[in-house]
C-alpha positions as CSV (number, residue, x, y, z in Angstrom):
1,X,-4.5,-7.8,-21.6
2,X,-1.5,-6.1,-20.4
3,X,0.9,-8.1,-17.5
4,X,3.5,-6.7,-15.5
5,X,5.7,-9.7,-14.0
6,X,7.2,-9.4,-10.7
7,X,10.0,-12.1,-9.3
8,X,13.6,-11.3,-8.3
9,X,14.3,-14.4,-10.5
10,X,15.2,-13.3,-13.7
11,X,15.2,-17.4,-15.2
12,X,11.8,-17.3,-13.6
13,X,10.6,-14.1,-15.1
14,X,11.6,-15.5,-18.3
15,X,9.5,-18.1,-17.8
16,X,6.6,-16.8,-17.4
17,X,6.9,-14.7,-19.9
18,X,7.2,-17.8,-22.2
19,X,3.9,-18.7,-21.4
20,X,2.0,-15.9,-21.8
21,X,3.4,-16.0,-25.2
22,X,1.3,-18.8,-26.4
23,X,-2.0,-17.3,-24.9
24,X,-3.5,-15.2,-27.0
25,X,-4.5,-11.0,-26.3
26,X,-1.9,-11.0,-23.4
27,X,0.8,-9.0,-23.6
28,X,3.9,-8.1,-20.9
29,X,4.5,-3.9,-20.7
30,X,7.4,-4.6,-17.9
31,X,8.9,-7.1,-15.2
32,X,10.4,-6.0,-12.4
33,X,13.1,-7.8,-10.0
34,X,11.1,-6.6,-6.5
35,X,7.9,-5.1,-5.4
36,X,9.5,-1.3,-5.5
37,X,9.8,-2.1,-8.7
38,X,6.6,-3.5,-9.2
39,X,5.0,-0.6,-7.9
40,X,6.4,2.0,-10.4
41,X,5.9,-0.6,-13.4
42,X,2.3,-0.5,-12.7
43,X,1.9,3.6,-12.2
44,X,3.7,3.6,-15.4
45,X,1.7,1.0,-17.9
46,X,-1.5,0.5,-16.0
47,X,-1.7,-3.2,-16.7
48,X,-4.7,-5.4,-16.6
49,X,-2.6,-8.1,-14.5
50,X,0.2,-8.7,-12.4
51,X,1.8,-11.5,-11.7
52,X,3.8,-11.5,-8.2
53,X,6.2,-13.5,-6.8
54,X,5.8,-13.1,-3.2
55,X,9.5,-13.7,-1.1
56,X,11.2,-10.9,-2.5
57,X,13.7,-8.0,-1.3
58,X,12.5,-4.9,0.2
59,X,8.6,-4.5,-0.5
60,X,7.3,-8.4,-0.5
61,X,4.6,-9.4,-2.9
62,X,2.2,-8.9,-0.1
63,X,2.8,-6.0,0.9
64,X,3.3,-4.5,-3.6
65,X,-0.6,-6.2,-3.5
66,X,-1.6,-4.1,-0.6
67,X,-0.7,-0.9,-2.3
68,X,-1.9,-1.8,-5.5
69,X,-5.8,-2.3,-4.5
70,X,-5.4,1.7,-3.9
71,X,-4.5,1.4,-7.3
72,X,-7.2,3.4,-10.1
73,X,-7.8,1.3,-12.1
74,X,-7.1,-1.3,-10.0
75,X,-4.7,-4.5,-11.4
76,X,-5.9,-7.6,-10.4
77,X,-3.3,-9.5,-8.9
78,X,-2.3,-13.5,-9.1
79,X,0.5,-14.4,-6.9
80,X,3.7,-17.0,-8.6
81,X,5.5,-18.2,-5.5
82,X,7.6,-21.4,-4.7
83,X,5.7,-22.1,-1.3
84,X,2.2,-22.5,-0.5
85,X,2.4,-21.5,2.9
86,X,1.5,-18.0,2.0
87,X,-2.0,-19.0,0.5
88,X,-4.6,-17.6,3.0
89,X,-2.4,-13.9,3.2
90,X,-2.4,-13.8,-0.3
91,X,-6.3,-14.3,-0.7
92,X,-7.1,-11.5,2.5
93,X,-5.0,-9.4,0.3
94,X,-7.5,-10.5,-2.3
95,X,-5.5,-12.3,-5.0
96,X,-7.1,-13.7,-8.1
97,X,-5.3,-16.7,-7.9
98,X,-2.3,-17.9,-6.3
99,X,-0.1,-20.6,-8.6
100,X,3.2,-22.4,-6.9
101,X,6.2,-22.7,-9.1
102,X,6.9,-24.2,-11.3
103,X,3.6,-22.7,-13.0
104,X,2.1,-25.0,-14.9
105,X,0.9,-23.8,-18.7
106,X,-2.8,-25.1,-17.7
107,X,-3.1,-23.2,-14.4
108,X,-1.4,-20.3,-16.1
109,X,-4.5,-20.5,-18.6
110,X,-6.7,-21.0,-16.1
111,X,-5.7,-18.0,-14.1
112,X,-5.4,-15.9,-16.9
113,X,-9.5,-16.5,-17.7
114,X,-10.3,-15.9,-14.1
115,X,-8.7,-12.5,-14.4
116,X,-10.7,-11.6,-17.7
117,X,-13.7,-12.8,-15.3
118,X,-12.5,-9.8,-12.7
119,X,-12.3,-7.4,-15.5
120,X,-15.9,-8.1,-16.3
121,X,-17.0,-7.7,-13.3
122,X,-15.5,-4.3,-12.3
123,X,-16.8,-3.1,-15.5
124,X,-20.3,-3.7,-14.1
125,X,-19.1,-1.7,-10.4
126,X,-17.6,-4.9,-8.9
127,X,-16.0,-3.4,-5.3
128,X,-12.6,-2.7,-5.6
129,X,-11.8,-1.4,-1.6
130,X,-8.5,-2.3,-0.3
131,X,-7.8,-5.3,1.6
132,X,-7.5,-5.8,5.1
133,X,-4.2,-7.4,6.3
134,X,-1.2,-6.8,8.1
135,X,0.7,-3.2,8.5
136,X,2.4,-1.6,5.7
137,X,6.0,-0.9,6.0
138,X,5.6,2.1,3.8
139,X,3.0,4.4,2.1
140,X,2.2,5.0,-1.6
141,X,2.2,8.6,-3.0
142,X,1.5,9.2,-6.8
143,X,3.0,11.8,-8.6
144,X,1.9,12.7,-11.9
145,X,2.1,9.1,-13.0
146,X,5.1,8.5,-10.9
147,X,5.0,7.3,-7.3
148,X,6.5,7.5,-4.1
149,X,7.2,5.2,-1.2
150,X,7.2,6.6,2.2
151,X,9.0,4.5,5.6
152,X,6.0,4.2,8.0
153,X,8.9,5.2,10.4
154,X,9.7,8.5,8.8
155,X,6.2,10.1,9.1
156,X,6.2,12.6,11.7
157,X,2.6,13.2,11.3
158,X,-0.3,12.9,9.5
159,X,-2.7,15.7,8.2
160,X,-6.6,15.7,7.0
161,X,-7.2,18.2,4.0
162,X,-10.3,17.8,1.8
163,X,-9.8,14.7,0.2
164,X,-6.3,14.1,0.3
165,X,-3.9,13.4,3.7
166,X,-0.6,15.2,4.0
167,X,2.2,13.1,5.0
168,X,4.6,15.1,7.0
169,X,8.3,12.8,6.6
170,X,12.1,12.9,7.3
171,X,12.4,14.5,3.8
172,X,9.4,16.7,2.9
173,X,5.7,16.0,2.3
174,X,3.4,14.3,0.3
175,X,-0.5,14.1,-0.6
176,X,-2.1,10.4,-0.3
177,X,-5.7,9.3,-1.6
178,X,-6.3,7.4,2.2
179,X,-8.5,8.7,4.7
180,X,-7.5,9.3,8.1
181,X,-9.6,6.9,9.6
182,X,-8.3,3.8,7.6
183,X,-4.6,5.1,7.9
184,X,-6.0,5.3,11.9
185,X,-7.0,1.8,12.3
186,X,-4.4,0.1,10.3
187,X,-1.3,2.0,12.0
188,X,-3.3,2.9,15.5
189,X,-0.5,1.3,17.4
190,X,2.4,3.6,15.5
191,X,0.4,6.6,15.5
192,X,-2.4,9.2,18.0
193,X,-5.0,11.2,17.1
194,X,-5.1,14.8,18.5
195,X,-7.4,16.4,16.3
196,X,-9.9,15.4,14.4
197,X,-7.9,16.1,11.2
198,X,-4.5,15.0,12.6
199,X,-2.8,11.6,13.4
200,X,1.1,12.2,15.2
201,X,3.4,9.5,15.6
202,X,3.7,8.6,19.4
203,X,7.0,9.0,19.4
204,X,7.0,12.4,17.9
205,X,5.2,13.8,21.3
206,X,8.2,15.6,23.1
207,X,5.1,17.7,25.5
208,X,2.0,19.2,25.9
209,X,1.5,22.6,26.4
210,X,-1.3,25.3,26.6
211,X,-1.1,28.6,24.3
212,X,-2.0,32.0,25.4
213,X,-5.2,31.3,24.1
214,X,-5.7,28.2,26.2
215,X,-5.3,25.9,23.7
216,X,-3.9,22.9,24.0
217,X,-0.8,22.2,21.8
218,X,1.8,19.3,20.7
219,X,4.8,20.0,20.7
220,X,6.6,17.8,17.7
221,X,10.5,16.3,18.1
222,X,10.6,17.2,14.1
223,X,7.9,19.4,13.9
224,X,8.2,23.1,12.4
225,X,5.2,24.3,14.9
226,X,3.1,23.2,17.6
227,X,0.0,21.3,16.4
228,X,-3.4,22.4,17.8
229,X,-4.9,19.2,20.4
230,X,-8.3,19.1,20.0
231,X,-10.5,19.6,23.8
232,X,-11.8,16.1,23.4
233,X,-8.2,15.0,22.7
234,X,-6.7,16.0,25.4
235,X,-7.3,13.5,28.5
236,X,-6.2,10.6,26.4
237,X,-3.1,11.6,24.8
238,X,-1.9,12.5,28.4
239,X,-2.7,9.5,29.1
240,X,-0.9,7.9,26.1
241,X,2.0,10.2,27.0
242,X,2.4,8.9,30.5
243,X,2.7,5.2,28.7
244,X,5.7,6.5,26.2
């Protein structure tokens, strides 16, 4: 079993990698000091397990455990944390186990056979959708075993293709494996549809106006070109623009 250990603690990190040392066929492929970092240790090594603390800088545990159900294949997650306040988010963000510092060799064990349970199970087509929870502060695109984390606030707009979205940001664009209707209900207060393929940040909308054709278009505070508004569209986002 390959771990990845995640805590901006390095005596903790060494810690926990002092138990896992006594338990036989696991072995630790990276730590990391923050979720960011997390993130890319996992795109890298494709481990079995992470373990997560969950109060650290930048990209919490949380959130890293969010991103990491999008994940194929998908880590199973236990969370290593000091507090147990954060037990219910950490099982909606479906967490194999949750264990409060200081991690006790038994419920390290314990944990550990709970994840090989997991791994069983997805072997025989176990779900592995993402959890619901609370709003990303970034999105996830994978680059040829690399990856890339977007600021929710710097997506200008968001773009349907096939299978993939195109994320159009402050510095360039991306492809991410999310469909536009989960990306739609997760970030429906940030974000409008105007198409059927095509989700714009609210605060992107400068205007509307009609083309030569009669088409209605959106006219984008960073955009390039207008964007098409789709007829069924169009009463509601001049409604949402009148709110703005």
């Amino acid at each position: 079993m390959k771990v990845v250990i995640a805590d901006d603690e390095p005596l903790a990190r060494e810690r926990l990698r002092g138990l896992l040392a006594s338990i036989q066929g696991v072995e630790v492929v990276a730590d990391a000091a923050d979720g960011h970092e997390a993130l890319h240790a996992c795109a890298a090594h494709h481990p079995d397990l992470v373990l997560l603390d969950i109060a650290m800088p930048g990209i919490d545990g949380l959130e890293a455990a969010r991103h990491l159900a999008a994940f194929e294949p998908r880590p199973a997650v236990v969370f290593c944390t000091a507090y147990d306040a954060h037990a219910l988010s950490a099982f909606e963000a479906e967490a194999i186990d949750y264990l409060v510092k200081p991690v006790r060799p038994e419920r390290l064990a314990a944990a550990i056979d709970r994840v090989r349970t997991f791994a069983a199970g997805r072997g025989q087509g176990a779900s592995s959708g993402a959890p619901q929870g609370q709003q990303r502060t970034h999105l996830c695109a994978r680059l040829r075993g690399s990856l890339r984390l977007i600021p929710i606030e710097d997506v200008h707009y968001l773009h349907a293709e096939e299978k993939y979205v195109i994320v159009h940001h402050a510095r360039g664009e991306d492809l991410i494996e999310e469909s536009l209707k989960s990306l739609e209900e997760e970030f429906g207060s940030r974000f409008v549809r105007i198409h059927r393929n095509c989700l714009v940040a609210r605060h992107e909308i400068v205007e509307l106006k009609r083309s030569p054709d009669g088409h209605v278009q959106a006219l984008l505070r960073h955009g390039k070109q207008p964007l098409e508004v789709s007829r069924r569209c169009v009463a509601g986002l001049r409604e949402t623009l009148k709110h703005l």
